[in-house]
Structure formats: C-alpha cells, structure tokens
C-alpha positions in Angstrom: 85.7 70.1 -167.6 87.3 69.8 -164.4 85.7 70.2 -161.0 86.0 73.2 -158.9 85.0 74.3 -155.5 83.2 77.9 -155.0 84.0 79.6 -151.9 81.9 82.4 -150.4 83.1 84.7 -147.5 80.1 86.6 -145.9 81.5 89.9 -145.7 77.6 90.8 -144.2 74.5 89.2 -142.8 72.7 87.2 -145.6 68.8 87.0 -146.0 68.0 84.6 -148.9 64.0 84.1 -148.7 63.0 80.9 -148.0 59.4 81.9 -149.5 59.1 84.4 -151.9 56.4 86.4 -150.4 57.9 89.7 -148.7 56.1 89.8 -145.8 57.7 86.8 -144.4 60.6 87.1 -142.7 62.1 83.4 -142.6 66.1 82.9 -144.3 67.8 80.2 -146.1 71.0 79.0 -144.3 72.9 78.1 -147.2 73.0 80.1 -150.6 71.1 78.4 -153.2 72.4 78.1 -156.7 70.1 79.8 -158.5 70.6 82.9 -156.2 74.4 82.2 -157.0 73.8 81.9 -160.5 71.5 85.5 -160.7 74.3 87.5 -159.0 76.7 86.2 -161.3 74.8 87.2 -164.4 73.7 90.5 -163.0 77.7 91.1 -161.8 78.8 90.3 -165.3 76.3 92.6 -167.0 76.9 95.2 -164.2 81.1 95.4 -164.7 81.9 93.8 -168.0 78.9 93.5 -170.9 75.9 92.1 -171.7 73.9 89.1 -172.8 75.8 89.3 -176.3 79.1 89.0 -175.3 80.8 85.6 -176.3 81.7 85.2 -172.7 78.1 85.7 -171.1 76.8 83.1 -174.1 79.8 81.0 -172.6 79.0 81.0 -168.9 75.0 81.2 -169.3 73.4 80.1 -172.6 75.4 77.7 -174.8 77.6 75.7 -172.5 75.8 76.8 -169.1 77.2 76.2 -166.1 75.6 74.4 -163.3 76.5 76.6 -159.9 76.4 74.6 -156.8 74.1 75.7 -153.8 76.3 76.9 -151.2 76.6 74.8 -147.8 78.1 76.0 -145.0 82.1 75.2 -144.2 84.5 75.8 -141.6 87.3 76.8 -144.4 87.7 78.0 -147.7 87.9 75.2 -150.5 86.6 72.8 -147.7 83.7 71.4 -149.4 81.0 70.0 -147.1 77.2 68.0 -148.3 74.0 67.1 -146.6 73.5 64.6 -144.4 71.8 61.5 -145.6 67.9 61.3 -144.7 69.0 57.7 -143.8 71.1 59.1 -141.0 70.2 58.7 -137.4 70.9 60.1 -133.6 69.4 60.3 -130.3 66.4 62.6 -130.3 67.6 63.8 -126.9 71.3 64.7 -127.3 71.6 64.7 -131.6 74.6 65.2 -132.8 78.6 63.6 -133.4 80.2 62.3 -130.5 83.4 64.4 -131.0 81.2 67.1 -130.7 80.2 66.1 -127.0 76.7 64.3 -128.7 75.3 60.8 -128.5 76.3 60.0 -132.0 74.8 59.1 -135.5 75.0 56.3 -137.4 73.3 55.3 -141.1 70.3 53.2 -141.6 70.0 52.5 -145.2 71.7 48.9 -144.9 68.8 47.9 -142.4 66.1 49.5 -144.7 67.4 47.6 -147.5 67.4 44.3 -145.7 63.7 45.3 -144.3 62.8 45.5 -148.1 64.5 42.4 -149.5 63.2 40.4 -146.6 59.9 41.5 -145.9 60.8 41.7 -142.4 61.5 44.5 -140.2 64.2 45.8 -138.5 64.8 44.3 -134.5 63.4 47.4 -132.8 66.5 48.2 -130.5 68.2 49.0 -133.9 66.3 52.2 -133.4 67.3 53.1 -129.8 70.4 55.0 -128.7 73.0 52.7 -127.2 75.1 55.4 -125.9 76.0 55.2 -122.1 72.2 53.3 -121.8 71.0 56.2 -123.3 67.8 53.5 -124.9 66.2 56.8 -126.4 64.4 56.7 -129.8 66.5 58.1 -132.4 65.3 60.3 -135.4 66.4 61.2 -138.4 69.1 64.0 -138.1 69.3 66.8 -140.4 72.3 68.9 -141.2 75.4 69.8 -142.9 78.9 68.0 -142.5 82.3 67.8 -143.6 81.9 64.4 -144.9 85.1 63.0 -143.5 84.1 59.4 -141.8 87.2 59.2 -139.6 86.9 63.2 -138.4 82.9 63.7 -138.5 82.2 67.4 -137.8 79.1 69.3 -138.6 79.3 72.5 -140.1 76.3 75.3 -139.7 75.7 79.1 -139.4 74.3 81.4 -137.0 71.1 83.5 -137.2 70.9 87.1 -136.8 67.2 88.4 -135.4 66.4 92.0 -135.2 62.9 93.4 -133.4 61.5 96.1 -135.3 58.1 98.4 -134.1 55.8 100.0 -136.4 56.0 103.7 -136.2 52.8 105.8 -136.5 52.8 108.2 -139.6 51.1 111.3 -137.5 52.5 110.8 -134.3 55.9 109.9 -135.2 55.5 107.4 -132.3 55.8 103.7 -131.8 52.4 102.3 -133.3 50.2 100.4 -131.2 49.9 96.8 -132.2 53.1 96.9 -134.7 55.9 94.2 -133.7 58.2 92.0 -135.6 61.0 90.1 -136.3 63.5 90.2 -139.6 65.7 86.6 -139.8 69.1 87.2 -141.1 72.0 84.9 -141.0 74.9 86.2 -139.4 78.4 87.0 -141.3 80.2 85.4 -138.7 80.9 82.6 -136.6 83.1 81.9 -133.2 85.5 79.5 -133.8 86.4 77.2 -130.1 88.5 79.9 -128.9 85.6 82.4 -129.2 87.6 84.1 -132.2 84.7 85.4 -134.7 85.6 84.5 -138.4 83.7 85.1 -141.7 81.0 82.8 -141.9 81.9 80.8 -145.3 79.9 78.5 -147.8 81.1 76.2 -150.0 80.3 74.2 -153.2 81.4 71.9 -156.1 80.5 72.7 -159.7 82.4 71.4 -163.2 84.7 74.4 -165.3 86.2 74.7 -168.7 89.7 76.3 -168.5 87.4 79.2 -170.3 84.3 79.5 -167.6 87.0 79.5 -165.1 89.0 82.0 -166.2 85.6 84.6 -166.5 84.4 83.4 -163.0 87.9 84.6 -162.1 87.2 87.8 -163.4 83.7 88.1 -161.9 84.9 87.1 -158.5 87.1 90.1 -158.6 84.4 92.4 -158.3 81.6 93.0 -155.3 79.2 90.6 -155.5 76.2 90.9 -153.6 73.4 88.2 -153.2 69.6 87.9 -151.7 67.5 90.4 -150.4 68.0 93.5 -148.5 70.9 94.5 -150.3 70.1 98.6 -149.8 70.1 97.5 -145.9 73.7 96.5 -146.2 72.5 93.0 -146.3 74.0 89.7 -148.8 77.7 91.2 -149.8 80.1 87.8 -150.3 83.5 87.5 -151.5 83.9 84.3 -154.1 86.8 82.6 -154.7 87.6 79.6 -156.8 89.9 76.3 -156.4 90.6 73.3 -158.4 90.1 70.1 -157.3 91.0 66.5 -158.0 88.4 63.8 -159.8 86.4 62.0 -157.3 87.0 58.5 -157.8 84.1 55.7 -157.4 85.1 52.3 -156.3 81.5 50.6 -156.8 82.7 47.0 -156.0 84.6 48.2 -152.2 81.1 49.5 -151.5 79.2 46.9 -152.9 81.9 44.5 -150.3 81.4 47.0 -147.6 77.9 46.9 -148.0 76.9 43.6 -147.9 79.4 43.1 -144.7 77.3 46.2 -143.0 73.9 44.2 -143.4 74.5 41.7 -141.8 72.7 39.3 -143.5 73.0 37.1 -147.3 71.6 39.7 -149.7 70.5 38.7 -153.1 73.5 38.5 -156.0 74.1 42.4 -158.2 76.6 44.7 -157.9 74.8 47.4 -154.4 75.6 51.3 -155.0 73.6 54.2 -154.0 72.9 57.4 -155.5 72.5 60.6 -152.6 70.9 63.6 -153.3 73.2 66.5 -152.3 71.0 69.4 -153.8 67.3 69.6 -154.1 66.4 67.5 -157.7 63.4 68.0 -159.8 62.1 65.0 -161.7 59.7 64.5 -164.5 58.6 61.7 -166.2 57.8 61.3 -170.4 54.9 63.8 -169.9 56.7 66.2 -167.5 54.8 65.5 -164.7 56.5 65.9 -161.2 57.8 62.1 -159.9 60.1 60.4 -157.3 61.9 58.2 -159.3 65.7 58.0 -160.7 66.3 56.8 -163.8 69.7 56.3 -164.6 69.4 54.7 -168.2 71.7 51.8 -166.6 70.4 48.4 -168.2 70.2 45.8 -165.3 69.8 48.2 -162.5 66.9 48.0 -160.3 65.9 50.3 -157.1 65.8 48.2 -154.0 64.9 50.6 -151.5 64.7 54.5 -151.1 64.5 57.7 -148.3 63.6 60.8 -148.9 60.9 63.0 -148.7 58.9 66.0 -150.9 60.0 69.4 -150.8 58.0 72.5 -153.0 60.5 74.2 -155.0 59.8 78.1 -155.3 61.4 80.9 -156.5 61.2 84.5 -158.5 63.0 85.4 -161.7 64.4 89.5 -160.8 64.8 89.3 -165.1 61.5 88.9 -166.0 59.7 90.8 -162.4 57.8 87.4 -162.4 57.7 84.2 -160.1 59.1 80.9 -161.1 56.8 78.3 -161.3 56.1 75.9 -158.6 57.6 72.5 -158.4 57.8 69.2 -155.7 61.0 67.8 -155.7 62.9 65.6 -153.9 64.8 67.1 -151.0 68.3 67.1 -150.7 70.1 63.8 -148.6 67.3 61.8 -150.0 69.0 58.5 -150.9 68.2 55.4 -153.6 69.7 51.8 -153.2 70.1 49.9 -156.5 71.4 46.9 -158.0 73.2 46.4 -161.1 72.9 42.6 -162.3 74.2 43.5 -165.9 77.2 42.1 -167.5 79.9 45.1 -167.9 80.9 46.9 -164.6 83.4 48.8 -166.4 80.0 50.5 -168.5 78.4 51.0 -165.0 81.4 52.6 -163.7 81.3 55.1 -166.7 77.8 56.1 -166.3 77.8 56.4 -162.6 80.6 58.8 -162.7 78.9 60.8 -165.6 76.0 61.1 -163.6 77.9 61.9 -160.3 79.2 65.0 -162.9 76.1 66.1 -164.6 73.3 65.4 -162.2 70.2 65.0 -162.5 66.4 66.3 -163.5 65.6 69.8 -164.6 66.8 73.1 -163.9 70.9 71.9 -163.2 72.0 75.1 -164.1 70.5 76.5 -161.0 72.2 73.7 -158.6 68.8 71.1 -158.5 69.8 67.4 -158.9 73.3 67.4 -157.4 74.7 63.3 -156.2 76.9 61.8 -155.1 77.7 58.0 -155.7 78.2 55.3 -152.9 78.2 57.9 -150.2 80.9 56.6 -147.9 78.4 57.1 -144.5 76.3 54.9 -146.2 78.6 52.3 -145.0 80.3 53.0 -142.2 79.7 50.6 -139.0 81.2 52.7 -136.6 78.7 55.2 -134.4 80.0 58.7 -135.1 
C-alpha cells in the first residue's frame, strides 16, 4: 500500500449539503469522503459492472479503501490539511502575515505547560503582538498548505443565487416567496485575477491494483453532491503517487520541549492531529473523546478539540445514516511515551498515521497526522 493524492478539478459549482434536510440551502466547502466514496461506487456500477465484479469487491468490500475528504488546494497533487484548533491569530486582522494578516502562531506548547503545571498561561501570551496590535486572539479556523517556511491558506468561493416563488395560477412572482441556494463556485482568481478551476485535494493509501481501477474510474464523468440535474457537482479526479511520510518523534520531542519554555517532565512528547472528522467508541460503542493508541507507556497530557454531529444519507438504501458526535477535524492530543522501545513507538505511530482511526475510515473519518510540524514552530506566521 502506497500513499496517493486525489485530485479534483471542479468542472461546475459544487453543493454538498451540510445537513441532510432539503430545504436547507447551506454547502460544504470541501468534498467529504463519503460523498467521494458514493460517486465512485455509483461511477463504477454506472460504466463498468456491478457489486460482483472482483474489482468492485476489491475497491469496496474486502480490501476497502479509505477515500480522503477533499480540502481545498491551489494545485493539483498539492495536498493541503486543517489547521490545528490549537492555532491562534488576531481576532481583528486573522490570517498569515504573507498574506497581508497579523499572523498565527500555535498554542499547544503553552496548554501543555498550563496542564503539567497547574498554572496558567501569562495572559499577554494571548494578545497580538503585531505592530502593538495588543488585540485578543482566537482560534483560527481554516485550510493551509502546511509548509512552515511558505504558510499559505487555501479556500474556495461561494456561489449564491436569489430565487422567487412563482404563483401556480398567475404565473407571477408569488407574494412572500424569497430565497437563497449556497453553491460553491468552480473557480477561483488567482493574484493576477486569472480565474482557474477551483481544485480539492487529498491523501488516501493504494494497492498497485485499487490504483490501477481508480485510474479507470477517473476516466469517466464523475459527478458528486446534489443538484446534479441543475448542472451542479461535475469534477475531474486524477491520481498521483507520493513518497512515505517520515516521522522523526525524538526532533519533535527536542523541538518541543525548547518551544515551552520551561523543564517538562521526562517521556518521549508527540502529538496526534485530527485532519478529518473521527468517530470514537469505547468497549460498548458508545460515542467518546478519547484516543487510544494501544501504545504501552503512553499517556495524554493535554488535548483541543471540540464536538461536531456527524450526519449523512445512504442514496443505496433511500435511508439516513445514523447520527454520530465526533471529534472535529484539527482537534489535537499531546502524549507521552515513557516506555522502553522507541523503535516500537515509531512503528505504531506510523501505522496509525496510515490507518487512522475510529469507525467508519472508509468514508474519510479519523484521518492524523503525527507531530504536526506547526505544533512546533516558534516563529509567528
């Protein structure tokens, strides 16, 4: 299994329900991976077979794979990821500084030390220091490229459309009738004011055979979320290979310590970053907010994230999925390994930065990423 990034051109405006009710009109910016995995299924049946074709069983059933939600990019094959919810920037002017904003920087180092310590944070740690800017900073939401030394944010644009109610007898405007549909557009304007496809990107784990079919798929039309007799949710896929990720625990757990600051106690620091929403149970299947790697010797030492509800509505079986809480992507966990073999840790952290984590991973839920490098980085950008 190698990894892979999936590319999506928008070839037209996109409307992906962010509730599942009809009558409201609210979009998705991104394209989530259970969407992404019921066009492919549906394309496949549509152009080449069925359920009982080897290949389906391949790509679906018996080896399934896990398709990525799709974030915005700026290029094809550029993967970007969510900001942490540890992430912070002036609630006047948010944003990078490259992008003309007052910065962000990460906070997880000061939580931890705020947890280990028992004492808070000095309260100008949560002001802006840009020009004297002193304004509170919050947490900052978003997409980026993930590059520390070239931070740049990557998001789309929404289409709106005003629409009247038209009487049945009259064939006139109908009184009292007004509303909006929420689309997002299928382009944006690069700096020069050029419009180019609006693309989405994401990271997912092939065979040489799954790879091959998506190939063949990806060929064909493929058309995604609603309105779709409107001339809405028509994408173009494309697939690249890409190189392993490599985790360095101990340069993080160095970098780490130097970023708080302070003496922490002795273990080996890493955190684990939610990059997709993740759904976790416990023994009994009930709904929780804990991680558990199945790494002897490591302990969570501090954590934040916040609840998201989890809906959605199964076009196979003309019924709705069932509701879940989850933990929202960016969310972010701070452990400590104080076990004996870092080569072991090493192993499992990169299995689980492969396979994810909770239930449902074949629709893109519990998505991470290991010792996010933001998580460390002491410059403001």
């Amino acid at each position: 299994m190698k990894p892979h990034i999936i590319s999506a051109e928008a070839l037209a405006p996109l409307v992906v329900k962010e509730d599942r009710q009809s009558s409201k009109s609210g979009t998705l910016t991104y394209i989530p991976g259970s969407t992404l995995l019921g066009a492919m299924a549906a394309t496949y049946c549509r152009s080449f077979g069925g359920p009982a074709d080897a290949k389906f069983r391949d790509l679906f059933i018996e080896n399934p794979v896990c398709f990525p939600d799709l974030l915005p990019s700026q290029e094809l094959g550029a993967e970007t990821k969510p900001l942490p919810l540890s992430v912070v920037s002036c609630k006047r002017e948010p944003g990078f500084r490259k992008e003309g904003r007052h910065g962000v920087r990460d906070t997880l180092a000061l939580t931890a030390v705020a947890r280990v310590t028992g004492k808070p944070a000095n309260q100008s740690a949560w002001n802006c220091d840009h020009d004297g800017c002193k304004n509170e900073v919050k947490t900052f939401e978003g997409v980026w490229n993930g590059d520390c030394t070239d931070p740049h944010s990557a998001a789309t644009s929404e289409l709106y459309r005003r629409h009247t109610g038209i009487d049945r007898l009259t064939r006139t405007v109908a009184q009292g009738i007004f509303y909006t549909t929420q689309s997002v557009n299928n382009f944006v304007r690069k700096s020069d004011g050029q419009p180019v496809n609006q693309i989405f990107c994401g990271q997912t784990r092939l065979s040489p055979s799954q790879a091959a079919v998506l190939n063949e798929i990806f060929g064909r039309p493929v058309f995604v979320g609603a309105g779709r007799t409107r001339g809405f949710g028509e994408i173009r896929l494309s697939l690249k290979e890409v190189d392993e990720p490599a985790i360095d625990v101990n340069a993080w757990d160095r970098k780490f310590r130097d970023h708080a600051l302070v003496d922490l106690p002795n273990g080996l620091y890493f955190s684990v970053t939610l990059r997709s929403h993740a759904i976790l149970v416990d023994y009994f299947l009930r709904n929780v907010a804990d991680i558990d790697l199945q790494i002897d010797g490591a302990e969570e030492v501090a954590r934040v994230l916040k609840a998201v509800a989890i809906k959605g509505w199964n076009w196979a079986w003309g019924m709705a999925k069932p509701e879940e809480l989850g933990v929202a992507r960016g969310s972010v966990f701070l452990f400590r390994y104080r076990g004996g073999g870092q080569e072991e840790l090493a192993r499992r952290l990169a299995r689980v930065s492969a396979e994810g984590i909770g239930l449902r991973r074949q629709e893109g839920f519990g998505s991470v990423s290991v010792c996010d490098p933001l998580h460390v980085c002491k410059e403001v950008l």
